[in-house]
C-alpha positions in Angstrom: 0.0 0.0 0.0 3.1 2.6 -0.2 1.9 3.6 -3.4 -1.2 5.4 -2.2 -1.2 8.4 0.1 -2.1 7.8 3.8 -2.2 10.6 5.7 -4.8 12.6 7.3 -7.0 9.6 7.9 -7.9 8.1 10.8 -7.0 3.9 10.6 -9.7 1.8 9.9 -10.5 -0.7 12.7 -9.6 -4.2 12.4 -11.1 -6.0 9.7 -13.9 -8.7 10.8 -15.1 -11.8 8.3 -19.0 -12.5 7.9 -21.2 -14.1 5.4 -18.0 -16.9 5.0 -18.4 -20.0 3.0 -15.4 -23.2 1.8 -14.9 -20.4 -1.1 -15.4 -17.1 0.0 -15.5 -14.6 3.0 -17.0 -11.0 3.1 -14.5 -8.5 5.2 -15.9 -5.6 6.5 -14.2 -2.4 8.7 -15.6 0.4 10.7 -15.7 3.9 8.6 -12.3 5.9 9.1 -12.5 9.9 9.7 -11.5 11.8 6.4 -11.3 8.8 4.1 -12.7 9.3 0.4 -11.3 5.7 -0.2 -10.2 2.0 1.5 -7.7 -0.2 -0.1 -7.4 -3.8 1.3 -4.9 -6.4 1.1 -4.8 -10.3 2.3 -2.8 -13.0 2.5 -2.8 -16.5 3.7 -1.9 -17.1 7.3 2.4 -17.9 7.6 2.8 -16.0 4.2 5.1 -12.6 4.1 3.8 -11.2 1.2 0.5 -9.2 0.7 -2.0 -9.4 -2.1 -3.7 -5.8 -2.9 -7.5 -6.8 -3.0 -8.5 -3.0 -4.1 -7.1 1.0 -3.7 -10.5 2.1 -4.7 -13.1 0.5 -2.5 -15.8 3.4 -1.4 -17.9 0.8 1.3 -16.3 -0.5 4.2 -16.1 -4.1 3.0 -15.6 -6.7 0.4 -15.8 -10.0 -0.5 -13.0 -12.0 -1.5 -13.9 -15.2 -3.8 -11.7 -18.3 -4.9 -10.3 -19.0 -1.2 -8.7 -22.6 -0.2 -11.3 -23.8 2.5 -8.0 -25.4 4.0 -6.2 -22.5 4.3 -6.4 -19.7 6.8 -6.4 -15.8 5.8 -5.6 -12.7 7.3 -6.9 -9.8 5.5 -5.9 -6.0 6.4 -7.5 -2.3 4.9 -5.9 1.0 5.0 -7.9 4.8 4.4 -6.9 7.0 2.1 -7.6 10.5 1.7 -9.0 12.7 -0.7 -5.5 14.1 -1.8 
């Protein structure tokens, strides 16, 4: 997420799953203070590197499709500004 400005936002709260399935999982935040935008990354559990979901998400959630039901996920969103 380096790529996209940061500042003047207040972080979003951690991200919480609902409406999960073997294949998918909605993720969904709590509004941030200032933010025009969300972007929202994931990866599975143990791995280092993150996988951008979106930069341009405008609700506080997303679903994420095509997940490993044996796998475990961690998933993480960041507020950007209007800049």
């Amino acid at each position: 997420m380096a790529s996209q400005a940061l500042a003047a936002c207040a972080p979003p709260a951690a991200c919480s799953i609902y409406d999960a399935d073997a294949a998918s999982a909605c993720v969904m935040w709590s509004p941030s203070a200032g933010a025009a935008s969300y972007a929202v990354e994931m990866r599975a559990a143990g791995d280092e590197a993150w996988t951008t979901l979106s930069t341009t998400l405008k609700a506080c959630k997303c679903r994420k499709k095509g997940l490993d039901a044996s796998r475990a996920y961690e998933f993480r969103a960041a507020a950007a500004d209007a800049a």
